[in-house]
C-alpha positions in Angstrom: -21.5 -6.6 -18.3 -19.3 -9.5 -18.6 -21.6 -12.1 -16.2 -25.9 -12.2 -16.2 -25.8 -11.5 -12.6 -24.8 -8.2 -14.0 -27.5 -8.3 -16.3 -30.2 -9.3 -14.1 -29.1 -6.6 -11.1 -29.5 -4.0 -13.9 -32.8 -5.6 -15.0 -34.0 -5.3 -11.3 -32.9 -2.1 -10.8 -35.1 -0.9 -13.8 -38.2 -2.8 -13.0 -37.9 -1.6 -9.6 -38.1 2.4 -10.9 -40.6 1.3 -13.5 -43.4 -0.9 -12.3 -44.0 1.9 -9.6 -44.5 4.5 -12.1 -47.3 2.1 -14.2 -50.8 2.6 -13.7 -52.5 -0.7 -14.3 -55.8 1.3 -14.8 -54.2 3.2 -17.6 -52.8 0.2 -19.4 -56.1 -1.5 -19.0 -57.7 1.9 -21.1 -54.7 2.1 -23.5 -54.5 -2.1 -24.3 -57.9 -3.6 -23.4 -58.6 -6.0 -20.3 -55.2 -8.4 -19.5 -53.1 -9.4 -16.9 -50.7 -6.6 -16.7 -49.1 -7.2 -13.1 -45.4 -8.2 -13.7 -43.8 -10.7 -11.8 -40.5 -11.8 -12.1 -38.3 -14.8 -14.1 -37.1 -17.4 -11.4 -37.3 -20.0 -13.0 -34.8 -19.1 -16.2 -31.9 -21.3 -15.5 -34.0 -24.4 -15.1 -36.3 -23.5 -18.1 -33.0 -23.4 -20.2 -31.7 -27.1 -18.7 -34.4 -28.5 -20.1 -34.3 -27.0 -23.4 -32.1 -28.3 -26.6 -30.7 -24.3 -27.8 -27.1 -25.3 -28.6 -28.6 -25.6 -32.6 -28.4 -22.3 -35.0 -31.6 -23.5 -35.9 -33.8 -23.3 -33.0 -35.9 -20.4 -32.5 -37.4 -19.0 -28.7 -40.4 -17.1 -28.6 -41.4 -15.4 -25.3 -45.2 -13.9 -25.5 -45.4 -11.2 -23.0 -42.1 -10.9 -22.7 -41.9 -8.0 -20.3 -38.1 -7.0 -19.3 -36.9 -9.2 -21.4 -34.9 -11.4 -19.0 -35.9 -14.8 -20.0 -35.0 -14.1 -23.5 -31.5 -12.2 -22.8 -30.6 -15.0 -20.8 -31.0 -17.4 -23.8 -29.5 -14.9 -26.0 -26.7 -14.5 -23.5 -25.8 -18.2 -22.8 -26.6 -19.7 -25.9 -25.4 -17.6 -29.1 -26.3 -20.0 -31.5 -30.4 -20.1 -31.3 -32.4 -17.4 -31.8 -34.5 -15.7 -29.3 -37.5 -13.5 -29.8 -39.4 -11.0 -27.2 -43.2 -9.9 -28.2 -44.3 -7.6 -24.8 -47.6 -5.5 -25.2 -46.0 -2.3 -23.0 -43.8 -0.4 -24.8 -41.8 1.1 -21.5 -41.0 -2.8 -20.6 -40.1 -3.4 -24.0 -37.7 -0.5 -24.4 -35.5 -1.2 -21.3 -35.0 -4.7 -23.1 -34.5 -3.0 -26.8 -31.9 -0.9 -24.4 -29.8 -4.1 -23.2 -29.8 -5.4 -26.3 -28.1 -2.0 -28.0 -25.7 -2.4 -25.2 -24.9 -6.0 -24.8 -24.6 -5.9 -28.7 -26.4 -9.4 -28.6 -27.4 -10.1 -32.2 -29.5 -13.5 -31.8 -32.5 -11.2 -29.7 -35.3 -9.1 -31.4 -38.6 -7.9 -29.8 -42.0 -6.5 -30.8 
Protein backbone atom coordinates (compact mmCIF):
# COMPACT_ATOMS: atom_id res chain seq x y z
CA UNK A 1 0.00 0.00 0.00
CA UNK A 2 2.18 2.71 -1.16
CA UNK A 3 -0.76 5.73 -1.26
CA UNK A 4 -3.90 6.14 1.77
CA UNK A 5 -6.36 5.81 -0.86
CA UNK A 6 -5.07 2.30 -0.72
CA UNK A 7 -5.47 2.35 2.79
CA UNK A 8 -8.77 3.77 3.20
CA UNK A 9 -10.37 1.37 0.15
CA UNK A 10 -9.05 -1.47 2.38
CA UNK A 11 -10.47 0.19 5.47
CA UNK A 12 -13.90 0.41 3.66
CA UNK A 13 -13.89 -2.75 2.49
CA UNK A 14 -13.50 -4.20 6.09
CA UNK A 15 -16.08 -1.92 7.80
CA UNK A 16 -18.38 -2.79 5.02
CA UNK A 17 -18.14 -6.84 6.03
CA UNK A 18 -17.98 -5.95 9.68
CA UNK A 19 -20.55 -3.39 10.79
CA UNK A 20 -23.19 -5.80 9.16
CA UNK A 21 -22.16 -8.65 11.28
CA UNK A 22 -22.39 -6.25 14.73
CA UNK A 23 -25.29 -6.46 16.84
CA UNK A 24 -25.69 -3.15 18.51
CA UNK A 25 -27.97 -4.96 21.18
CA UNK A 26 -25.12 -7.26 22.01
CA UNK A 27 -22.55 -4.58 22.40
CA UNK A 28 -24.88 -2.62 24.43
CA UNK A 29 -25.03 -6.09 26.97
CA UNK A 30 -21.22 -6.82 26.61
CA UNK A 31 -20.01 -2.78 27.14
CA UNK A 32 -22.94 -0.89 28.95
CA UNK A 33 -25.20 1.89 27.22
CA UNK A 34 -23.00 4.05 24.36
CA UNK A 35 -23.12 5.21 21.11
CA UNK A 36 -22.00 2.34 19.19
CA UNK A 37 -23.20 3.17 15.53
CA UNK A 38 -19.99 3.82 13.43
CA UNK A 39 -19.85 6.46 10.96
CA UNK A 40 -17.16 7.19 8.98
CA UNK A 41 -13.84 9.87 8.99
CA UNK A 42 -14.50 12.57 6.28
CA UNK A 43 -13.12 14.99 7.64
CA UNK A 44 -9.26 13.61 8.16
CA UNK A 45 -7.41 15.62 5.76
CA UNK A 46 -8.81 18.86 6.96
CA UNK A 47 -8.48 17.89 10.64
CA UNK A 48 -4.74 17.24 9.95
CA UNK A 49 -4.36 21.01 8.04
CA UNK A 50 -5.16 22.40 10.98
CA UNK A 51 -2.97 20.53 13.17
CA UNK A 52 0.95 21.35 14.01
CA UNK A 53 2.26 17.15 13.77
CA UNK A 54 5.53 17.76 11.89
CA UNK A 55 7.25 17.72 15.84
CA UNK A 56 8.56 14.20 17.30
CA UNK A 57 7.05 15.45 20.19
CA UNK A 58 3.53 15.78 19.66
CA UNK A 59 1.27 13.07 20.70
CA UNK A 60 -2.63 12.29 18.93
CA UNK A 61 -5.02 10.57 20.93
CA UNK A 62 -8.24 9.34 19.20
CA UNK A 63 -11.02 8.17 21.90
CA UNK A 64 -13.30 5.78 20.17
CA UNK A 65 -11.11 5.28 17.61
CA UNK A 66 -13.04 2.66 15.68
CA UNK A 67 -11.07 1.44 12.32
CA UNK A 68 -8.58 3.35 13.06
CA UNK A 69 -8.45 5.63 9.96
CA UNK A 70 -8.01 8.98 11.51
CA UNK A 71 -5.11 7.84 13.39
CA UNK A 72 -3.34 5.80 10.39
CA UNK A 73 -3.67 8.73 8.40
CA UNK A 74 -1.63 10.81 10.90
CA UNK A 75 0.70 7.90 11.35
CA UNK A 76 0.86 7.63 7.59
CA UNK A 77 1.48 11.33 6.60
CA UNK A 78 3.26 12.46 9.44
CA UNK A 79 6.08 9.97 10.77
CA UNK A 80 7.37 12.14 13.28
CA UNK A 81 4.35 12.53 15.91
CA UNK A 82 2.92 9.99 17.61
CA UNK A 83 -0.49 8.73 17.22
CA UNK A 84 -2.62 6.70 19.61
CA UNK A 85 -6.06 4.69 19.00
CA UNK A 86 -8.22 3.74 22.33
CA UNK A 87 -11.69 1.93 20.60
CA UNK A 88 -14.00 -0.02 23.11
CA UNK A 89 -14.83 -3.06 20.38
CA UNK A 90 -12.32 -5.25 20.03
CA UNK A 91 -13.33 -6.54 16.20
CA UNK A 92 -12.83 -2.61 15.16
CA UNK A 93 -9.80 -2.51 17.01
CA UNK A 94 -8.16 -5.60 15.52
CA UNK A 95 -8.65 -4.63 11.72
CA UNK A 96 -6.58 -1.43 12.77
CA UNK A 97 -3.94 -3.63 15.03
CA UNK A 98 -4.01 -5.57 11.47
CA UNK A 99 -2.94 -2.44 9.26
CA UNK A 100 -0.53 -1.47 11.52
CA UNK A 101 1.35 -5.23 11.42
CA UNK A 102 1.19 -4.62 7.71
CA UNK A 103 1.96 -1.07 6.98
CA UNK A 104 4.87 -1.67 9.63
CA UNK A 105 3.94 1.94 10.98
CA UNK A 106 5.81 2.29 14.24
CA UNK A 107 4.42 5.89 15.47
CA UNK A 108 0.55 4.06 16.02
CA UNK A 109 -0.54 2.00 19.11
CA UNK A 110 -4.11 1.25 20.21
CA UNK A 111 -6.05 -0.04 23.25
Amino acid sequence: MTHFSEIDRFLEAQIHTLEKSLDIADLTINYGVHFFQYESSSFVPELFEELNLHDANKIFYDLGSGYGKVILYGAYHYPKAMFKGIEIIEERNDICTTLIEKLQLKNITTH
